[in-house]
N, C-alpha and C positions, 0 to 999 in steps of 0.2 A: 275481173273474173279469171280466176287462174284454168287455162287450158293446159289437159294433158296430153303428151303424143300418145297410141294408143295402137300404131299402124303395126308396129314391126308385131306387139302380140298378138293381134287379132289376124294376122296375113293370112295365117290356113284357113281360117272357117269356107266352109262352102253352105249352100244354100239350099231352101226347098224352093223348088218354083211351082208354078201352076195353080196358086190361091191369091187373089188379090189381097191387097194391103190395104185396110180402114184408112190410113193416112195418104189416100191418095188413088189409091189401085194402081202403085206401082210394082215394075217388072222389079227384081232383085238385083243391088249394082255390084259390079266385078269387084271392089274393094269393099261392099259391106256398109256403105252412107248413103243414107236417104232419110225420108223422113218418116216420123214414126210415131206409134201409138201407143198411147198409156193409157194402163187397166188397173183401175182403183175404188174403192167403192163411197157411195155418194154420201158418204156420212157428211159433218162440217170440213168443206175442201176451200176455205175462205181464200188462205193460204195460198194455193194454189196456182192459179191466176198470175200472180205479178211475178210467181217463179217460175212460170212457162212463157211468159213475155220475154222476161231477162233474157232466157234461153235461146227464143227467136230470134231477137234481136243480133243477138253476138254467132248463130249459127244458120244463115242463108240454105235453103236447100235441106233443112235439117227439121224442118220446125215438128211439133209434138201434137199430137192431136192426142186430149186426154178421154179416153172410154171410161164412163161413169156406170157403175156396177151396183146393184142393190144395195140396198144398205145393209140387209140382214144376210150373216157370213155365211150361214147353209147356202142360201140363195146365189150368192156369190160364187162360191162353191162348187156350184151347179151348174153353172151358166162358163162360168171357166175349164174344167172336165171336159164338157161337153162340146168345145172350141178346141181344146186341147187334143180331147181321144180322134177327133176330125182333121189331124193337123192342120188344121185352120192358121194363116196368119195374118187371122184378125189382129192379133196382141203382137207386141214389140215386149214391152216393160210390161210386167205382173207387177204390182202392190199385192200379197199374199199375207195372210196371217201366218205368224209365226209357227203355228204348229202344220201349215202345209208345205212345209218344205221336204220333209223326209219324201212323203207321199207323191209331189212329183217331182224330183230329184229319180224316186226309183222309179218311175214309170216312164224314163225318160223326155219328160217337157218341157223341162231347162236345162239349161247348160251349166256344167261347170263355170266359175270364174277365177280369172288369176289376182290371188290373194296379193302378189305384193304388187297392185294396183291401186289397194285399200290402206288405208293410215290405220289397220284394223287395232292395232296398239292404243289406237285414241280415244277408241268406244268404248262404250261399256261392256263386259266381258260379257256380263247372262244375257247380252242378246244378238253379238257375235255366236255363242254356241248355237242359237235355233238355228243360224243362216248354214251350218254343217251338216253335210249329210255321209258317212264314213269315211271321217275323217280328211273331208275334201270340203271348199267351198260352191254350195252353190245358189247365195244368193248375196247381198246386203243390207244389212239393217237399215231402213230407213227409221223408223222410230221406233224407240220403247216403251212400254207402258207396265203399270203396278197399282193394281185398285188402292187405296186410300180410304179414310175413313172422315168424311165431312160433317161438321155438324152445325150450332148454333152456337156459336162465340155469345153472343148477346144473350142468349135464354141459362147457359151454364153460368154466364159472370153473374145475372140478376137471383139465380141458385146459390150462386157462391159454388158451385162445382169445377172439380179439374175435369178437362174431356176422358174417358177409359184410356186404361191399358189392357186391361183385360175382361176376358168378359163375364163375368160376375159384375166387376165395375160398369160394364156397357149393359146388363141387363138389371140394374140398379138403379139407371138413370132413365133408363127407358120405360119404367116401370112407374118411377116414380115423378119425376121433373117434368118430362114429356105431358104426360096429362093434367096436370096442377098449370101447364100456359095452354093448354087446349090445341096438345099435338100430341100424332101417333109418334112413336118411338123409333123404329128403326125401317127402312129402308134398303130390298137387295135387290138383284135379277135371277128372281125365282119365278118364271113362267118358266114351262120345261123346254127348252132349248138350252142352248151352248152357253149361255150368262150363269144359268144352275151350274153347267158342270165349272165354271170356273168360280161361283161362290164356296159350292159343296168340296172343290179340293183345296180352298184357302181355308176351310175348315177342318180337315183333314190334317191337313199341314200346319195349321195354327198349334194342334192337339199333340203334334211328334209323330203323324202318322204318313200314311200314302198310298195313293193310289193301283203304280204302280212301283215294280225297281227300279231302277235309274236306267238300266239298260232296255226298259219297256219291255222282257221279256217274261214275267212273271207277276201276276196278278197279287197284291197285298190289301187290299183293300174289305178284308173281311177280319177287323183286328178289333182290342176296346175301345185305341185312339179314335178310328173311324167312326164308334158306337157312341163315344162320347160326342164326337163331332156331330155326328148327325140328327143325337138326342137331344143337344143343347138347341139347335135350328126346329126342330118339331115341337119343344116347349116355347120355345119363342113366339108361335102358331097358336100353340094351346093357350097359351096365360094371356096371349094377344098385345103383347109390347111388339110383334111384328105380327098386323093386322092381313088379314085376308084377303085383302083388296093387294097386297105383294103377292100374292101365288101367279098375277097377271102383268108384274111387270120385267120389262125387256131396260135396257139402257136410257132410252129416251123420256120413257113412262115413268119409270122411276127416278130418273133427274127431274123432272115436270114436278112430279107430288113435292117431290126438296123444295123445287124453288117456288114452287107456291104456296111455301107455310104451312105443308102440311106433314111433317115429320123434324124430331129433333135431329135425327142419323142417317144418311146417307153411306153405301158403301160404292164405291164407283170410282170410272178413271179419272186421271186427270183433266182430261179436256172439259168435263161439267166449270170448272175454272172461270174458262173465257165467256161462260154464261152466266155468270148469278151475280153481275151489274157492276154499278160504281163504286157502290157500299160493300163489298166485298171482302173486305180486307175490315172494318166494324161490323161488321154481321154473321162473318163463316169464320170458321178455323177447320184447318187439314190437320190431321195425325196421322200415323201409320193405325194399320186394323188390327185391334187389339185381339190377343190370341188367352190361350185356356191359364197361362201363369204369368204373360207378359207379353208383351209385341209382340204380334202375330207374321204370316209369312203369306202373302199374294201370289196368286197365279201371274208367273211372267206373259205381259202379253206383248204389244206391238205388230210391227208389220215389217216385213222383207220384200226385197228390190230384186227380182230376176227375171230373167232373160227369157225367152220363150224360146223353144229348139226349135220351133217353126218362122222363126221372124225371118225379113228377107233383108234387112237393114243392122244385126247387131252389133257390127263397129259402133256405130249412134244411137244402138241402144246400151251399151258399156258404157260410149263417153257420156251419158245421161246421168246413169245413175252414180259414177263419179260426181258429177255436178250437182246431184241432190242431196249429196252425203257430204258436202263443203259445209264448210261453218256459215256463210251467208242465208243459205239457202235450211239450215239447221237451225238457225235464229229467224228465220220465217215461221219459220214453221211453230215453232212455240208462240212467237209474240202475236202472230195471228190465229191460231189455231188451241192452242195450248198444248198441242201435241211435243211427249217428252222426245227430246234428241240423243241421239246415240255418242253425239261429242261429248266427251267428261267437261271435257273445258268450258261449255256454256252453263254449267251446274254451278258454276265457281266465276263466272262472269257479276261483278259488282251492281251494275245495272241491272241485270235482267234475275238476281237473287233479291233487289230490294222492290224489282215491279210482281215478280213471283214469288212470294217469301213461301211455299215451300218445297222450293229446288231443291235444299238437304234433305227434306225430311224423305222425299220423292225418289232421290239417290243411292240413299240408304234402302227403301223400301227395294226397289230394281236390284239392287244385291243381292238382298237375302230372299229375296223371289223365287220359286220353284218354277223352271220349265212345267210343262204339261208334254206327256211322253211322247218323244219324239218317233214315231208308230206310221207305217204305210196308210192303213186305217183306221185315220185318230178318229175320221169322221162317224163311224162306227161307233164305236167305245164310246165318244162322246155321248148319241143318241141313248143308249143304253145308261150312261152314268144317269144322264139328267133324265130318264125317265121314271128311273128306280128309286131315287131321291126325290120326286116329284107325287111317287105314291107314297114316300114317307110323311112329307109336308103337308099331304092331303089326308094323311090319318087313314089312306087304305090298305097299310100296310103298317106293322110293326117294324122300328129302325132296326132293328137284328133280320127281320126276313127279309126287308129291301137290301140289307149288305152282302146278304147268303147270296140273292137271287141275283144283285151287280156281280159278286165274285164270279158264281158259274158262267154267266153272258160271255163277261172279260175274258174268260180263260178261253173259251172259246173260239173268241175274235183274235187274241194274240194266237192260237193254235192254228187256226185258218190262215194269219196274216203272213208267218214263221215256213209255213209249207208252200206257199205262193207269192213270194216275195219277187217281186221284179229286179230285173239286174240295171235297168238305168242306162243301156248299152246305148240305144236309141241317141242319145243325145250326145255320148263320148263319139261315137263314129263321126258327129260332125265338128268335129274341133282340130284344127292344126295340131304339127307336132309340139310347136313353141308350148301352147297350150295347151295342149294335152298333158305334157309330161310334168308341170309343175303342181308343186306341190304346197299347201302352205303351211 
């Protein structure tokens, strides 16, 4: 296990005292080591386990006690805030979804990080950018994610069918193949929550369209692209090759129906992988999710590594996430977990491309992936995205009045977000000069 020094960077930080520490209720130490806690949420953390051993073992005095968070992100979410707006230093290490980094980056709850600390050259680039917040780092990827498009290897070969590329082709076979072996067709996370808004803008996106602009400052989301996107998913509803019983499914529920023979199409992440058995590899095949003239474009997801501005230990909460972003501890985590790594280099690893045959397709997908806008209050926008698309899906609204009715919310949320933006000062004031001043 490679140790890095980590002293001369970290020498300024100074400390919050006066809140106990989950890892112990310890006092904060004059160099910034002790031992510490990690906040991540209780999805499959199989993983996990044998790389916080590792960790104890090789660091005495250091060891990690992991805080298990809801599964579901809102909740998450909520429960982190809420520790957060309290300067609580309950948390050491956040596990954060990728699109809350703006939001507490500006509300100052973490800290900057010194980027050439990070092999950040080594990652993959689309999920290096979530961990930015103007133009400064303040998190690091722990892993990346790009929905995928799973289906029945076995029921298309006895078809004679190639899997979609596009979706005329995906509502072809869903329409048809699908129910001739006595299965529904397609498969998303369309209950209204946060799974809709990241199907509804792989739709959007698949189409040439978007949400927002790239700078999240302006609402585009009332376009044809979008009209078409959202019409294609409410026919899907109507002519029923995506039955009904998906208006109620979340991640879990909807890998559940897959793997119990009850749809030819799955759209979801990659970790559904390390669950659909031995037969795997003769029974499923992965492709990228096919879009409106050809391969389509997934909402970038994953999750980010940062610091809490309240922690009383962040020298060992740094040298951590150092050590979780190592190739050992990178290859953990996929071959237990199936969670994508942020190293390019295990995508290209012989063994582990011939036990996951589709690390390429997976790579490729992570590329051409769309952030989802990096926004103070995505959480906002989100609820708003997935509601108004949720009245489409449910036929109580016409897809043109649910796009009018998203547009004006949006505008409004980016116009409130834009006049009360926070300045993130909170978390600079506690940082050395070393640290402070770089830049990456």
């Amino acid at each position: 296990m490679q140790r890095r020094m980590i002293v001369a960077v970290m020498a300024g930080l100074t400390f919050i005292a006066g809140c106990g520490s989950a890892a112990g209720e310890q006092a904060p130490s004059a160099n910034g080591i002790g031992r510490i806690s990690f906040a991540i949420g209780s999805d499959d953390i199989s993983w996990l386990s044998p790389v916080i051993e590792r960790w104890d073992r090789a660091n005495p005095g250091q060891q990690v006690t992991p805080l298990y968070l809801p599964q579901a992100a809102n909740v998450q979410l909520d429960q982190l805030v809420a520790n957060l707006q309290a300067k609580s230093s309950v948390y050491d290490v956040i596990d954060m979804d990728v699109v809350w980094t703006a939001e507490f980056a500006a509300n100052g709850w973490i800290i900057p990080l010194p980027a050439r600390q990070f092999p950040l050259g080594d990652f993959l680039q689309p999920a290096v950018k979530t961990a930015m917040y103007q133009g400064r780092l303040y998190a690091v990827p722990d892993y990346s994610n790009a929905d995928l498009l799973y289906y029945r290897k076995d029921i298309l070969a006895r078809a004679h069918q190639d899997p979609p590329r596009t979706w005329s082709e995906l509502e072809y076979l869903a329409r048809t193949v699908a129910p001739h072996y006595g299965l529904n067709g397609y498969a998303g996370t369309f209950a209204q929550y946060e799974g809709l808004t990241v199907n509804f803008a792989e739709a959007i996106q698949s189409a040439g369209g978007s949400i927002l602009n790239q700078a999240g400052t302006k609402v585009t989301v009332n376009t044809p692209q979008a009209l078409q996107a959202l019409t294609f998913l409410v026919s899907g509803f109507k002519q029923g090759w995506i039955p009904r019983a998906a208006l109620k499914y979340e991640e879990v529920s909807a890998q559940d129906a897959f793997e119990s023979g009850q749809f030819l199409f799955l759209n979801d992440w990659p970790d559904v992988y390390a669950t659909l058995g031995p037969d795997v590899a003769k029974k499923y095949g992965i492709v990228a999710l096919p879009g409106r003239d050809g391969p389509g474009s997934s909402s970038l997801g994953g999750a980010n590594l940062a610091i809490s501005a309240y922690s009383q230990h962040q020298q060992t909460a740094l040298h951590f996430i150092q050590y979780l972003t190592e190739y050992d501890q990178q290859a953990t985590m996929l071959e237990q977990g199936s969670f994508p790594p942020v190293l390019r280099s295990l995508y290209h690893n012989p063994g582990l491309t011939a036990r996951f045959q589709y690390l390429p397709t997976l790579e490729t997908a992570i590329e051409n992936a769309q952030p989802r806008p990096a926004i103070t209050n995505y959480d906002q926008a989100s609820l708003v995205i997935s509601s108004e698309a949720y009245q489409a899906l449910e036929q109580n609204k016409k897809p043109r009045q649910a796009l009018a009715d998203m547009q004006s919310q949006l505008t409004q949320i980016i116009r409130n977000g834009l006049r009360r933006a926070p300045s993130g000062a909170g978390a600079r004031n506690m940082l050395g000069n070393a640290l402070h001043q770089e830049r990456p």
